[in-house]
RODO-2510 file (C-alpha; in nm, 4 decimals, decimal comma):
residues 282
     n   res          X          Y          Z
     1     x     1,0728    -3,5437    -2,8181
     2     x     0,6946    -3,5838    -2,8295
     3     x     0,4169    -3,5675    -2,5746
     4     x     0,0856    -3,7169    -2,5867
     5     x    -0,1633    -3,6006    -2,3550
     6     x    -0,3764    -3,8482    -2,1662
     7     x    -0,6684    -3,6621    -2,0310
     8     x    -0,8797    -3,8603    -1,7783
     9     x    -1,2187    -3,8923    -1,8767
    10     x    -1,5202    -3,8728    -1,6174
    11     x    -1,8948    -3,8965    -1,6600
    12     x    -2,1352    -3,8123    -1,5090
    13     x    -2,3526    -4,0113    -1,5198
    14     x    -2,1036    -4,2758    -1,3347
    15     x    -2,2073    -4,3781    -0,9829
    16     x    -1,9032    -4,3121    -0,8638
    17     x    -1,8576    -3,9577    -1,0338
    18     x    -1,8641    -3,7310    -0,6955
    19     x    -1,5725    -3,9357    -0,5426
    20     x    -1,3635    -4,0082    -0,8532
    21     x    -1,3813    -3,6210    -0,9248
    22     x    -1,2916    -3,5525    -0,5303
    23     x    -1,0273    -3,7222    -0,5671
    24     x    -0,8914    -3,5492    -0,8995
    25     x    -0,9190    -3,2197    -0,7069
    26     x    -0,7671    -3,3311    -0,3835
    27     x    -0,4348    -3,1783    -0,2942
    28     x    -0,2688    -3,3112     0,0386
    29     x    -0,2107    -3,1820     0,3446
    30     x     0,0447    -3,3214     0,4168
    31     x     0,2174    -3,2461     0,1365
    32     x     0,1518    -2,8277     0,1110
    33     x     0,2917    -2,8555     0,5099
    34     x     0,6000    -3,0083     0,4227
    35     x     0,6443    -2,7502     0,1568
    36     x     0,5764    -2,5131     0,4219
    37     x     0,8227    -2,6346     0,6425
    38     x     1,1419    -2,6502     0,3819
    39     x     1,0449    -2,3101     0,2545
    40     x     1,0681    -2,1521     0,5883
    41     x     1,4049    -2,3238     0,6941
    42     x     1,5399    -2,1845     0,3258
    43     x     1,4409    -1,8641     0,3727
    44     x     1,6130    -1,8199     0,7296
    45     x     1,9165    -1,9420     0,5999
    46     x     1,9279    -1,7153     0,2910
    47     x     1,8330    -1,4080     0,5936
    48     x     2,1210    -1,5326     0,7646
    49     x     2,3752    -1,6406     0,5059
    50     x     2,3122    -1,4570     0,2171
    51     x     2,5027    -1,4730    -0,1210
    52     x     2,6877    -1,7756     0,0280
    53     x     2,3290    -1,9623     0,0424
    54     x     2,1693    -1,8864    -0,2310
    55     x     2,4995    -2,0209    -0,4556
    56     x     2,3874    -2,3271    -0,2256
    57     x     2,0484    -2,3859    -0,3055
    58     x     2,1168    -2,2462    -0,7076
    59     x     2,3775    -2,5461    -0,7148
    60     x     2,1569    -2,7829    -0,5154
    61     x     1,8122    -2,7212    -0,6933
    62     x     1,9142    -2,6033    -1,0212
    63     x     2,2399    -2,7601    -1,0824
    64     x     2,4092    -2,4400    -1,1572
    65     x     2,7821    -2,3918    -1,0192
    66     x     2,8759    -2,0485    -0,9486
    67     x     3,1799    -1,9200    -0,7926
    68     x     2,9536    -1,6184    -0,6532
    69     x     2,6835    -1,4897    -0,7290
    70     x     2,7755    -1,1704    -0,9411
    71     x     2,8681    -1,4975    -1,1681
    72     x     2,4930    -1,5055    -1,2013
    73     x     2,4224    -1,1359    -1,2789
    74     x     2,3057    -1,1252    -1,6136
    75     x     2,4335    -0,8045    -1,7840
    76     x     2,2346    -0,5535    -1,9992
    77     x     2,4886    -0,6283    -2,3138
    78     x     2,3931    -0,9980    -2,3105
    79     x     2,0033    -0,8952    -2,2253
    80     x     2,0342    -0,7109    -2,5840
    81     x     2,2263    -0,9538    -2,7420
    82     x     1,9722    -1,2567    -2,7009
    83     x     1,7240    -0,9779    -2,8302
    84     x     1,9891    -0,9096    -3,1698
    85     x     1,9770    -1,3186    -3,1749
    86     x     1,6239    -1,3767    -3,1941
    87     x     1,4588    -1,3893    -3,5641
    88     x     1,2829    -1,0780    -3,6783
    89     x     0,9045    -1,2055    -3,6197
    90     x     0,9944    -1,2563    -3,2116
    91     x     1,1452    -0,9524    -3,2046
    92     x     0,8239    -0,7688    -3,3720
    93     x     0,6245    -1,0404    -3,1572
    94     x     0,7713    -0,8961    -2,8190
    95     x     0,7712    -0,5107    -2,9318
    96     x     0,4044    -0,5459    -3,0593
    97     x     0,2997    -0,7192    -2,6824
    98     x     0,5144    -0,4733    -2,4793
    99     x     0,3304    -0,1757    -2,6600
   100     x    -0,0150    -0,3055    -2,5635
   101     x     0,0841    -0,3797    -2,2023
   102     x     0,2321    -0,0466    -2,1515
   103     x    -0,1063     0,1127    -2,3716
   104     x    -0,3102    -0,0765    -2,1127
   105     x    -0,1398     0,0247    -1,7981
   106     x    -0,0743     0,3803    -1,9187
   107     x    -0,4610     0,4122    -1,9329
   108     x    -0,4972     0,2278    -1,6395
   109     x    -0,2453     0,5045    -1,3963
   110     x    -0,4608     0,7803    -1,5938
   111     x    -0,7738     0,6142    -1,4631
   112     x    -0,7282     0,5376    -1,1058
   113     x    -0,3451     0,6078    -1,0281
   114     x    -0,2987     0,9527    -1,0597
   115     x    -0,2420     1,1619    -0,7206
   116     x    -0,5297     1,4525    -0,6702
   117     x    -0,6520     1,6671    -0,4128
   118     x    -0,8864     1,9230    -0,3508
   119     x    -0,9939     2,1427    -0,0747
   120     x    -1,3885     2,1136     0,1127
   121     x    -1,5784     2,3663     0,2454
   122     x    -1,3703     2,4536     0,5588
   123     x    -1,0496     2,4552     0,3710
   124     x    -0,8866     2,1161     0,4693
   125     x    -0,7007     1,9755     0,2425
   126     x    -0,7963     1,6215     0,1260
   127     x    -0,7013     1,3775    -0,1847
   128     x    -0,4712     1,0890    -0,2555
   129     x    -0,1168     1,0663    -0,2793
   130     x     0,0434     0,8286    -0,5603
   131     x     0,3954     0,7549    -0,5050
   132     x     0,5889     0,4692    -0,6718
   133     x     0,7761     0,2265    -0,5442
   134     x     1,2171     0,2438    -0,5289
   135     x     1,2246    -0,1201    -0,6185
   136     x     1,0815    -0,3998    -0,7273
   137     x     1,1562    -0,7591    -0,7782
   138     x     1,0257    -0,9352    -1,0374
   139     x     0,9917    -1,3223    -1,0354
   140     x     0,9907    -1,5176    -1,4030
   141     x     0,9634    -1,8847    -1,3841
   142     x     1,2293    -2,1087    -1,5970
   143     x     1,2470    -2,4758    -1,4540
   144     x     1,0311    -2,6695    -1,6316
   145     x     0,9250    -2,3740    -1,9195
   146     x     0,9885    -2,0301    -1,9882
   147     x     0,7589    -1,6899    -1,9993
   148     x     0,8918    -1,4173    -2,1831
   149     x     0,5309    -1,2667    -2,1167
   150     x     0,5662    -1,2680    -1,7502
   151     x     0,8518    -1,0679    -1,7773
   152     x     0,6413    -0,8214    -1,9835
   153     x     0,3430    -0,8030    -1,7580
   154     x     0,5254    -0,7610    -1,4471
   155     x     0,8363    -0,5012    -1,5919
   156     x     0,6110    -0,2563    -1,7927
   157     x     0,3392    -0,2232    -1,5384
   158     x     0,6461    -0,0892    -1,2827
   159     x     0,7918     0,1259    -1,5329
   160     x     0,4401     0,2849    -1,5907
   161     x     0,4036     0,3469    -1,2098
   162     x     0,7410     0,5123    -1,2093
   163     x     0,9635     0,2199    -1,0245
   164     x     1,2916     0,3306    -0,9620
   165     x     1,4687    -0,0377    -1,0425
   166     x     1,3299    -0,3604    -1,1571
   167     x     1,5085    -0,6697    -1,0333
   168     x     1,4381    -0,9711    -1,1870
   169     x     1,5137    -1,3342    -1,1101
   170     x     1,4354    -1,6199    -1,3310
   171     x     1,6148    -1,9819    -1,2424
   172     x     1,8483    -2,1265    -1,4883
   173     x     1,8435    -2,4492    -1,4976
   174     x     2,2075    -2,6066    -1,5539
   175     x     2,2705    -2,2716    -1,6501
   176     x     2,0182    -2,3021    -1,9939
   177     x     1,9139    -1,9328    -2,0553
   178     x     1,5981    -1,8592    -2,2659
   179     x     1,6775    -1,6423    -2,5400
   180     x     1,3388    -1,5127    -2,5272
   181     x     1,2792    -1,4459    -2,1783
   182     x     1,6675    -1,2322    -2,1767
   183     x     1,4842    -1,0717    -2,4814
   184     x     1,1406    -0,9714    -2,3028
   185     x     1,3618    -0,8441    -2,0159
   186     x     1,5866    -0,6365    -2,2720
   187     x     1,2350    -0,5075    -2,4145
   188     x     1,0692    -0,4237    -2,0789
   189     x     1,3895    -0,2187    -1,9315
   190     x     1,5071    -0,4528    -1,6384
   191     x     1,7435    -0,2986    -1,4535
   192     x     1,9257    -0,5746    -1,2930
   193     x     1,8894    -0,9530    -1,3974
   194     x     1,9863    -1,2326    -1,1635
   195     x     1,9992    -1,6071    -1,2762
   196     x     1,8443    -1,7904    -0,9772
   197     x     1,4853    -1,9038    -0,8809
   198     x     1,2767    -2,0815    -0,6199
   199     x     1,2526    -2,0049    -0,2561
   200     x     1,6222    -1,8804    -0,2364
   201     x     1,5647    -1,5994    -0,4563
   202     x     1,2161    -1,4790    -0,3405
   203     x     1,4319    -1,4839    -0,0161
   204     x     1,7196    -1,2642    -0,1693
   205     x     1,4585    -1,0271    -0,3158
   206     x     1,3084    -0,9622     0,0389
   207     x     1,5600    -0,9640     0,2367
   208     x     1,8634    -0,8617     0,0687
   209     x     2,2115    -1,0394     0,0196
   210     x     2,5187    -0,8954    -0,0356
   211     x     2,5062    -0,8778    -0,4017
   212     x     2,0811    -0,8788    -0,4415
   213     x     1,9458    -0,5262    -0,3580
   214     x     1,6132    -0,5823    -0,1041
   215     x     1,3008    -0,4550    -0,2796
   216     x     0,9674    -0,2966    -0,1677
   217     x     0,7332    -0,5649    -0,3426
   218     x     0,7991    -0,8802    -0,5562
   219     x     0,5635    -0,9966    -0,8103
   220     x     0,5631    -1,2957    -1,0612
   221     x     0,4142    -1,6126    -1,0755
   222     x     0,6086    -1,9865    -0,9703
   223     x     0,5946    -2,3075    -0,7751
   224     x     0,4639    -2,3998    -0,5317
   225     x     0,7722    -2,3576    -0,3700
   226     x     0,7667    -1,9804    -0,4418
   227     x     0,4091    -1,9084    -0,3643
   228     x     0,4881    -2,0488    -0,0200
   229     x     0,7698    -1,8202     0,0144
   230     x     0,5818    -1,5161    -0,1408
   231     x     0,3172    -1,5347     0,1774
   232     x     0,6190    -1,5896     0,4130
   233     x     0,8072    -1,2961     0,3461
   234     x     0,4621    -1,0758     0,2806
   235     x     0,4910    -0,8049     0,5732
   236     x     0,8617    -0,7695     0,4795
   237     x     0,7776    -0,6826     0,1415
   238     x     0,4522    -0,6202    -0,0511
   239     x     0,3981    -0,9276    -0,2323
   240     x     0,0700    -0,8619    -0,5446
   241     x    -0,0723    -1,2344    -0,4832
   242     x    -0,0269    -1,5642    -0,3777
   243     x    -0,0682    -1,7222    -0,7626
   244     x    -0,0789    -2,1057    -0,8398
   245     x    -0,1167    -2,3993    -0,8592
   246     x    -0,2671    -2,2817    -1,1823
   247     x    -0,6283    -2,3898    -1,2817
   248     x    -0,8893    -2,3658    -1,5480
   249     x    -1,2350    -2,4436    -1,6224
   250     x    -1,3697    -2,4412    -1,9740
   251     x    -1,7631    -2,5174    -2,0382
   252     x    -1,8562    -2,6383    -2,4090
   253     x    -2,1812    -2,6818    -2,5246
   254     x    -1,9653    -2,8351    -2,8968
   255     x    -1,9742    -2,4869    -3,0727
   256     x    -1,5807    -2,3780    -2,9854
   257     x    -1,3747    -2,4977    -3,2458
   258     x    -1,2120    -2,7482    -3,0580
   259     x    -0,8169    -2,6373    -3,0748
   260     x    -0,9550    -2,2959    -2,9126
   261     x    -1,0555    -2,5294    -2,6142
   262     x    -0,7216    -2,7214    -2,6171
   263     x    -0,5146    -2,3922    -2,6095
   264     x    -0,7348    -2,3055    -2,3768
   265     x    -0,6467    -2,5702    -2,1393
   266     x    -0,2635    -2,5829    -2,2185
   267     x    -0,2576    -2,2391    -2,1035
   268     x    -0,2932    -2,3605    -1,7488
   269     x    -0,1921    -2,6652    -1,8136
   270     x     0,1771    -2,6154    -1,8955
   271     x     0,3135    -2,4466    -1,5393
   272     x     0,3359    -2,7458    -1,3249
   273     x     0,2129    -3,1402    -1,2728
   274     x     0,0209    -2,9638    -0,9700
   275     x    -0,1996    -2,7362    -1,2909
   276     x    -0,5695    -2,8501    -1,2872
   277     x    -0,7407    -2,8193    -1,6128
   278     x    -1,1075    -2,9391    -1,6713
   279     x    -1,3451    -2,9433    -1,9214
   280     x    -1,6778    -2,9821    -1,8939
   281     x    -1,8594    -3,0617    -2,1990
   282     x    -2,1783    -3,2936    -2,3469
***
């Protein structure tokens, strides 16, 4: 299958420039209230329900059937066989990233994350206590694309800090697993692996079902669906930010080779139909 972009084009100099470009950037109301308003119902019935709705929503949203949702655990032998699966350059690919995350964050604790203390002048004791999370959950989009280097960037960082478990979810959907992202998530050390996304898991991660442990913080990037339902359950859990739609700005003055710009703008552009990225340029 093959996709042609269509980019729309603005100038400047048109008279009607300020409104047309308004209008590019306008994102409705109405629209982010409604989102609010399904999110919130889904959450209070995964709260109340549990394993029972989440099979609900992963059958309604995902069209993935699951007699329960242990069905959907993925299990550390079939984490490490996508990563046997995978041809030798991904493999080497995924080792040589997950090295210079975990370089960066290992400098990073050593920096600023280190517990210290010291005692003043009329002996009290002062300093800062670092203690790391039990568990985390870790959210990895897979509707509409995958991102083995979410997985990366949000596993190694715990594991660094010292996190007890890393739970990951990552939706499936009609049950298509990325080899890749099973293979980042082999590579990074998840602990536990569910197949299930969206609201409903976000939900699961927070609040617990009876098969989902409840973590201390989620991270991870998604929909709009899940960014709604990250600042719901915030409070509950720690949450690291409420991420997306995605957006970019590139400036060119004609000196970037040009695919540099384009990858540029895919990188944004390729999370949802809600991504905005612009390009400003002679």
């Amino acid at each position: 299958m093959k996709f042609i972009a269509a980019p729309l084009r603005l100038s400047s100099a048109s008279p009607t420039f300020e409104s047309d470009f308004a209008a590019r950037l306008h994102w409705s109301a109405d629209q982010d209230a409604a989102i609010e308003k399904r999110v919130a119902d889904i959450l209070a019935d995964v709260r109340q329900r549990g394993d029972a709705a989440v099979l609900e929503y992963t059958a309604r949203f995902d069209a993935l059937q699951a007699p329960t949702l242990q069905a959907l655990e993925l299990t550390q032998a079939e984490l490490k066989a996508a990563f046997d699966a995978i041809p030798a350059a991904q493999r080497e690919a995924l080792q040589a990233a997950a090295a210079r995350v975990r370089s960066y964050h290992e400098a990073q604790k050593k920096a600023c994350g280190e517990s210290w203390s010291y005692r003043d002048a009329d002996g009290s004791l002062l300093g800062q206590k670092v203690t790391p999370l039990d568990r985390v959950g870790i959210y990895v989009p897979g509707g509409k694309a995958a991102y083995p280097s979410s997985v990366l960037m949000n596993a190694i960082p715990a594991h660094v800090a010292g996190v007890g478990e890393i739970i990951m979810v990552v939706p499936t959907p009609g049950g298509e697993k990325n080899p890749l992202v099973l293979a980042a998530a082999y590579v990074a050390g998840v602990t536990r692996a569910f197949t299930i996304g969206g609201a409903q898991a976000v939900a699961a991660l927070a609040y617990g079902t009876q098969t989902v442990p409840k973590v201390d913080k989620i991270t991870g990037p998604g929909n709009a669906y899940v960014a709604s339902a990250k600042k719901h359950v915030f409070g509950t859990v720690g949450i690291d930010m409420i991420a997306g739609p995605s957006e970019i700005l590139v400036l060119a003055d004609g000196s970037t080779p040009a695919d540099w710009v384009a990858m540029d703008l895919f990188s944004q552009a390729e999370h949802d139909e809600l991504a905005q990225s612009i390009l400003l340029c002679p």
